[in-house]
KEVEXPA-434389 format. One record per residue: residue in one letter; y, x, z of N, C-alpha, C in turn. Coordinates in steps of 0.05 Angstrom, whole numbers, plus 5000, padded with zeros to 4 digits. Example, Ala and Ser with C-alpha at 12.3 -4.5 7.8 and 13.67 -1.06 7.14 Angstrom:
// residues 2
A488652645156491052465156493452645156S495552575142497952735143500152585157
//
This chain:
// residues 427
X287019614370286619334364284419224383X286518984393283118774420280518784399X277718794414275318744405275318504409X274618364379274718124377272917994393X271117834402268817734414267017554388X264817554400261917424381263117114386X261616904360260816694357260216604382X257716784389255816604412256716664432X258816784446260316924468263016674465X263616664442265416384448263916254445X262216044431261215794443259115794477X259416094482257816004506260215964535X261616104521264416134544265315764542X266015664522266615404522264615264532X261415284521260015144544260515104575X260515374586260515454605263015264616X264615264600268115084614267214834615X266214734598265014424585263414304621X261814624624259314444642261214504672X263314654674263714654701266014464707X267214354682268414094691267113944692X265113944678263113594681261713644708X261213844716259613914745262113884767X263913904763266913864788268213614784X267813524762267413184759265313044773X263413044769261012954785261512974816X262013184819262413254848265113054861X267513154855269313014853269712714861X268312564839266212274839265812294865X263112384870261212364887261912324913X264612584918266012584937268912324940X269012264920270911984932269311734934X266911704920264711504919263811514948X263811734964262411744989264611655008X266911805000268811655029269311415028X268911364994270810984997267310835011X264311024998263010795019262410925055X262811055052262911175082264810905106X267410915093269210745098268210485099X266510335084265510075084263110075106X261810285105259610225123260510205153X262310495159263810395185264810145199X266810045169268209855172265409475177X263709575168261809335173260509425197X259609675202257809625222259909555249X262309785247263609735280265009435275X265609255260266209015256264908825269X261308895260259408745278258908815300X259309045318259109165338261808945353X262808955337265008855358265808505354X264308425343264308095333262707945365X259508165351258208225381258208125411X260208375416261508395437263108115442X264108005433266807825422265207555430X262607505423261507235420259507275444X259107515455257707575482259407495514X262007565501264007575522264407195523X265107115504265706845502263406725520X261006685504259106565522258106645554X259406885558258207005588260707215600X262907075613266107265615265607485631X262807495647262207755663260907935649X260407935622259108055597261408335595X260908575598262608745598261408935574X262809085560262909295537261409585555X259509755551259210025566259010155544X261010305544260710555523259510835530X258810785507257111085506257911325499X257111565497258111845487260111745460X257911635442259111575411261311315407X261611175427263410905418263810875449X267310825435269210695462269710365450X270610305473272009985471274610035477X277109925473279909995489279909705478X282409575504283309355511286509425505X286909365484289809465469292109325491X291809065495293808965510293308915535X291109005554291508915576290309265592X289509445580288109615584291409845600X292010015618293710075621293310395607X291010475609290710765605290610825575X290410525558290210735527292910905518X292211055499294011195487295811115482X297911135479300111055464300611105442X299411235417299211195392297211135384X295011025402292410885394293910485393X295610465420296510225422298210135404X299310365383300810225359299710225339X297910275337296110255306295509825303X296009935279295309565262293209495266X292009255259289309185259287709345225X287009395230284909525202283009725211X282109935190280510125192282710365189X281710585224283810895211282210995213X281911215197279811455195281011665205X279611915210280712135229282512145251X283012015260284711875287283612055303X285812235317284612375341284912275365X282912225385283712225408281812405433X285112475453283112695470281913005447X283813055434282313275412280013265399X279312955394276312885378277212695361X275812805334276512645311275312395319X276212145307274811875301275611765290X274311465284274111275262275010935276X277210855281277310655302278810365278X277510195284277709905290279209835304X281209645300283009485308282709235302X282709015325282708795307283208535329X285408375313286108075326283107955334X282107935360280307705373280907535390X279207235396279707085411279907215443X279407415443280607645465282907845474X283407865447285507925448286208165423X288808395420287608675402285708855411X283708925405281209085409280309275393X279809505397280009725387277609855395X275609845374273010105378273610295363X272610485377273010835370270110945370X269511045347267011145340267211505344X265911645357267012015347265412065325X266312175316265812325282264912645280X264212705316263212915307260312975300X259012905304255612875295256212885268X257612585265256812595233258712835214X261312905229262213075210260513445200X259513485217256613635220254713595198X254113315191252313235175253613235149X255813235148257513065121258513315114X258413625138259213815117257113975109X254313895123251914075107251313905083X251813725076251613555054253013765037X255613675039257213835020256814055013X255514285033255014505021253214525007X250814335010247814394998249514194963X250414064968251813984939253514184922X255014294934256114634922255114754913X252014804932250515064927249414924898X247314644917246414594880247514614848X250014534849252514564834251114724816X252015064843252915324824250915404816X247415404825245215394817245215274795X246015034790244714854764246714964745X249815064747251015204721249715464728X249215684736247615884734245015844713X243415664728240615624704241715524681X242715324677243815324646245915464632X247315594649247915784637246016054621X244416104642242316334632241516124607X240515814604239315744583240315724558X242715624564244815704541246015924527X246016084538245516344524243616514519X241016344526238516414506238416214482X238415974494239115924459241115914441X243715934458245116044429244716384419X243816534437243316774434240216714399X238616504403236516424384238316254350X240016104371241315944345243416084324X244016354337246216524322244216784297X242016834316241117024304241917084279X241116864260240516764230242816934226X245416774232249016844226248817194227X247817214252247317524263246217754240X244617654226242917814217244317794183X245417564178246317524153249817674150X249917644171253517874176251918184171X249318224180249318494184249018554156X246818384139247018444116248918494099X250518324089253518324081254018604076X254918704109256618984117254919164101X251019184101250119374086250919394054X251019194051251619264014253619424006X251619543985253619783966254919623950X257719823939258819613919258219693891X256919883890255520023863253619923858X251619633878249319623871249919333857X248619303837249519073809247318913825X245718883834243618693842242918643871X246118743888245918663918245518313914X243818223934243217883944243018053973X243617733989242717784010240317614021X238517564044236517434049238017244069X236916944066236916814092234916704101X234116724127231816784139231316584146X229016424140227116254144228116064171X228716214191229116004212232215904212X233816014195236015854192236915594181X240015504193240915264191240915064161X241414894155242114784135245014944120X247014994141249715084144249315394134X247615604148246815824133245215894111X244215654100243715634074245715564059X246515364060248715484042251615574038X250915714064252915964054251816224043X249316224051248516464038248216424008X247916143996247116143971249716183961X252316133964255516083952255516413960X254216503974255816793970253316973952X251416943955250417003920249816983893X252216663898252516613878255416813868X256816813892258616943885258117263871X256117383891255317713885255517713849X253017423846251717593820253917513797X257617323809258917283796261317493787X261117633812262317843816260918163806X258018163805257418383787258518383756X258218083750258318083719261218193710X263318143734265618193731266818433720X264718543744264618863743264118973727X261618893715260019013694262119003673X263318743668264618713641267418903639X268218883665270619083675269919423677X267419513688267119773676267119823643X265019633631265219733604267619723593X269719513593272219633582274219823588X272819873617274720213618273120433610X269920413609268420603595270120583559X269120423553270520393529273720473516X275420363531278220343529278720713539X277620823555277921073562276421213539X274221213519273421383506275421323475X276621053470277720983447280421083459X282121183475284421273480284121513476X282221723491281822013497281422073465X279521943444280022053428281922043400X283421893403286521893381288322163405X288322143430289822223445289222603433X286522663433285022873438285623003399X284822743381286322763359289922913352X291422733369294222893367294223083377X294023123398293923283417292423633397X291223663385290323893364290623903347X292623713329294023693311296023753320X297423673337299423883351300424163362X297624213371297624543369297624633341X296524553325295424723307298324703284X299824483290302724493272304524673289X304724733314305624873338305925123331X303725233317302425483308303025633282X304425413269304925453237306325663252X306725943219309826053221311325993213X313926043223316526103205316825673211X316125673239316825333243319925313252X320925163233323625113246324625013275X325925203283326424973321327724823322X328224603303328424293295326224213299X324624273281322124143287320324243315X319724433329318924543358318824373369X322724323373321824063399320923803402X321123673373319623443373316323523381X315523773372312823733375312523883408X313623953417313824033438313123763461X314423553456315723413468312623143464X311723213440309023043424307223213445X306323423455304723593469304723463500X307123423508307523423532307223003540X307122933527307022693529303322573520X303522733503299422703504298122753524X299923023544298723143567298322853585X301222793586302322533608300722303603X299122253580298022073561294722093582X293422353572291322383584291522413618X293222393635293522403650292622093666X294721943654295021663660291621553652X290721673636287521573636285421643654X286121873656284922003680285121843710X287221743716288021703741287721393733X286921153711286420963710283420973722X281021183714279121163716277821193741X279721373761280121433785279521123802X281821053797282220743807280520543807X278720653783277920383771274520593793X273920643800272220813813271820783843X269520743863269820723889269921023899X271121013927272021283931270121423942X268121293946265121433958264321633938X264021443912262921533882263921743876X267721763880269521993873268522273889X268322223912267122473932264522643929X263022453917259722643904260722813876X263122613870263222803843266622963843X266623023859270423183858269523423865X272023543849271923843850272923913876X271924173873273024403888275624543879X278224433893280724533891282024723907X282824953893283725103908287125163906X288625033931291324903918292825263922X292625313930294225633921294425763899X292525683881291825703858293425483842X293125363850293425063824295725013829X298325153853300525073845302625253830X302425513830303225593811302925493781X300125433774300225323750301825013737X301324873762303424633765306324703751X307024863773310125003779311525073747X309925263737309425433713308925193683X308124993692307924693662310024583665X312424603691314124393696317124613689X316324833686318425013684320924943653X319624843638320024723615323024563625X322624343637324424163646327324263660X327024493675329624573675332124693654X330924673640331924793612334424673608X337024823606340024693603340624603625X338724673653340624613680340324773700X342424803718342825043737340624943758X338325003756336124943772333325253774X332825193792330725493797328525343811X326825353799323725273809322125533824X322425513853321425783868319125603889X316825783884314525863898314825923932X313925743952313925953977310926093982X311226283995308926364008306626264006X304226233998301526034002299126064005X299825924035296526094047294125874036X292226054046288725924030288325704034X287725494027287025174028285625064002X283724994014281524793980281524533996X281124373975281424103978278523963962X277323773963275823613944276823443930X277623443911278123203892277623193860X279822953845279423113821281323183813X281323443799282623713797285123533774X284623353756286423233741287823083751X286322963773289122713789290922863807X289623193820290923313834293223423825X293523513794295323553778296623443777X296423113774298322863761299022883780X299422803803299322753828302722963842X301423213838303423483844305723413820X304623483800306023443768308223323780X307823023784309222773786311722793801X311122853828313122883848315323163839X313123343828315523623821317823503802X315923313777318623183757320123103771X320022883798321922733806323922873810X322923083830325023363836327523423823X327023443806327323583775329623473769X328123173763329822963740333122883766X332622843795332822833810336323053825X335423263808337623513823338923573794X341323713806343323793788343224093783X342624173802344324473810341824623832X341024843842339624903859337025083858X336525033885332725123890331424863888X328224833876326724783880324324903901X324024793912322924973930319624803933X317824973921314924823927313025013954X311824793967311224873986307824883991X306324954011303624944019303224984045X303324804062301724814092298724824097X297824984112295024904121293424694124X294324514130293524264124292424134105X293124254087292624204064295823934051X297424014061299923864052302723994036X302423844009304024003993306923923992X308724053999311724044002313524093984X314623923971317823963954319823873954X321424083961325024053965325924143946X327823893939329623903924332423863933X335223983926337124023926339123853922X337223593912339123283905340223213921X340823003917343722793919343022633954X340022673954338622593970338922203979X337622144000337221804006338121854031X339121494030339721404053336821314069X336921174103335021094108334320864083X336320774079336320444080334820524037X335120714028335520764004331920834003X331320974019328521134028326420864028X327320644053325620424056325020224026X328020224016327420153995325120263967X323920453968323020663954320620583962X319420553992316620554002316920253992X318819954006318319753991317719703956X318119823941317619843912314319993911X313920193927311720273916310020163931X310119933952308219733963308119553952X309219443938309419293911307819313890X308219553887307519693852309719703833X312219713853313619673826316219933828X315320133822315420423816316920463791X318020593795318520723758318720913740X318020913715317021083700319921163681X321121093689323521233666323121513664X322921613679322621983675320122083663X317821903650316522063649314722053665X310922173656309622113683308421893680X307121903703304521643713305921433726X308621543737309721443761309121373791X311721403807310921403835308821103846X309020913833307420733837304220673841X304120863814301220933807300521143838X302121323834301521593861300721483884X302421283897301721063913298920953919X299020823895295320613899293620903891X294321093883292121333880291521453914X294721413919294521583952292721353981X293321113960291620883981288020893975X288720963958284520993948283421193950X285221453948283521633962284621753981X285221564004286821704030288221944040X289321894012292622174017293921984033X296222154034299422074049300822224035X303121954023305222014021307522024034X309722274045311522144056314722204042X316822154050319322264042320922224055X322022484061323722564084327122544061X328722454073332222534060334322484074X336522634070339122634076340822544060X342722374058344822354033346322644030X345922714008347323013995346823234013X343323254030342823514028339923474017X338623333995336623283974334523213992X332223223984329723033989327323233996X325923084008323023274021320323064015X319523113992316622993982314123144004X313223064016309923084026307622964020X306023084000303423044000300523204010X299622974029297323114045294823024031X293323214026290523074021288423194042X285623124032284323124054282223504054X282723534078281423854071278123804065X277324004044275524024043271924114069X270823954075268924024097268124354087X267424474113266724734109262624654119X261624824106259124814103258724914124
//
């Protein structure tokens, strides 16, 4: 992902555009302001140069024109040697007119003498008119240079406030009930109040919290214990003798659903928990261990179907978490398995990675059946018919505490559940 850029990195970049059109505007100006008067001053002075001449000649006919290095006279119609595209030019002002390979600036014009044409050379002044221009360039890029440097000292001064109030933000815990943040004395009208709307927000948003933990403190200790209630009343009728197996499986069935019961609380509390908080306090799991036992609670469920729940190989891997959601979690996916196949292996798996694998023998998915499956549980809308927390829940559990879920399938050669969690740091 592009690195976004700073506040003051865009308003200085836009300055920066702002001042170099207004600086190539100016110039621009300056430079057509100079030719249109450049053009007038020519056009007056060689005018009078040649009015001059004109009212010299009249009063005295042996009065002759001597030109100098810088200014010719040509006698348009009686002169044999002028140019021939000097002799067709109109009466007016042309600029850059070459003649003899030298730029000039020539006059034309109806007199009681006749068409007459002075020619000024333009190289002196073009000399002059392009050190102009450069010392106007140079100043230019000097004057955006220094304000540039100045402009990004003070917006580098005018951002701080923003600067320092973002940084705060990012520090806050979200466990701390009495985060505020400061805004610093030299700030705007504009950073006041935003800083006040967002502590007003904080301390609207602790209360939230507060009121939202205590009802899962609460709602979790008034569930766990009716739950914790059946749940040993259950064993203990479990235990009678001489219990009819009519009655077994209802209570069988009362056992296993208190389990699923406390489960779903467990993994509410999870949620309801930041995942920082979860990591100081999660166990030490050791999944080579803990899937046999999984394997061995779910063994129940094949009961009345041609299905084999088999173990592969499983090498050493601990994990950090909590040891109850790790359950629900495994639990969950093995039911799907289960509920899932007709006939077959189950096959549960363990990679080094710490990623737990189960194939099942089902009916298996299409792509299009599979995408559908990740769209529902990006949703949340998962389902629980079988039993369980459901894949939904597994989901926002696998988004909060940075598992991965994936699932691999074929239509009718069954399904490949992957769950990775995160390996435990070695000391």
């Amino acid at each position: 992902m592009a690195r976004r850029s700073s506040l003051r990195t865009r308003l200085l970049r836009w300055a920066l555009v702002y001042l170099v059109v207004v600086t190539a505007a100016v110039v621009l100006g300056g430079e057509v302001v100079n030719e249109h008067a450049e053009r007038q001053v020519w056009r007056s002075l060689m005018r009078s140069d040649l009015q001059h001449f004109v009212e010299r000649r009249q009063a005295d006919p042996r009065y002759n024109w001597i030109d100098d290095p810088a200014e010719h006279m040509y006698f348009l119609q009686t002169d044999a040697h002028v140019p021939a595209d000097l002799a067709a030019l109109k009466p007016g002002l042309h600029d850059d007119f070459v003649i003899d390979g030298v730029k000039h600036v020539v006059l034309v014009d109806d007199t009681a003498l006749g068409r007459l044409a002075l020619a000024l050379d333009l190289t002196r002044f073009e000399g002059v008119e392009g050190w102009v221009t450069v010392s106007t360039l140079s100043t230019a890029t000097v004057a955006i240079t220094v304000f540039g440097l100045l402009m990004a000292w003070g917006l580098g001064l005018a951002v701080r406030p923003l600067s320092t109030m973002a940084g705060e933000i990012a520090g806050l815990q979200p466990d701390a009930s009495n985060a505020r943040i400061r805004v610093a004395d030299d700030a705007s009208e504009e950073l006041r109040v935003i800083g006040q709307a967002f502590n007003d927000y904080l301390e609207r948003n602790a209360r939230f919290v507060e009121r939202e933990r205590a009802f899962i403190d609460s709602a979790s200790h008034e569930l766990r214990t009716p739950v914790a209630v059946i749940a040993g009343a259950n064993e203990l009728a479990l235990e009678q003798p001489g219990l009819p197996a009519a009655a077994r499986q209802p209570l069988l069935r009362v056992r296993r659903t208190a389990r699923n019961v406390e489960q779903l609380i467990s993994l509410l509390l999870v949620l309801a928990k930041d995942p920082s908080r979860l990591a100081r306090s999660a166990d030490v799991v050791s999944l080579e261990d803990l899937l046999p036992e999984v394997v061995n609670d779910h063994r129940h469920l094949t009961e009345g179907r041609d299905l084999e729940l088999v173990l592969a190989p499983l090498p050493e891997c601990v994990i950090r978490a909590p040891l109850a959601i790790v359950q629900a979690a495994i639990g969950n996916l093995l039911r799907n398995a289960v509920e899932n196949s007709d006939r077959g292996r189950i096959e549960v798996g363990l990679e080094p990675d710490a990623t737990v694998v189960i194939r099942d023998p089902g009916h298996g998915m299409s792509p299009e059946e599979i995408s559908a499956v990740y769209g529902r549980l990006a949703r949340g809308g998962g389902s629980r018919d079988g039993g369980g927390i459901g894949l939904d829940l597994i989901a926002r559990l696998c988004e909060h505490l940075g598992w991965q879920l994936r699932i691999e399938s074929d239509p009718g050669r069954g399904t490949v559940a992957r769950l990775s969690f995160a390996p435990a740091q070695t000391p």
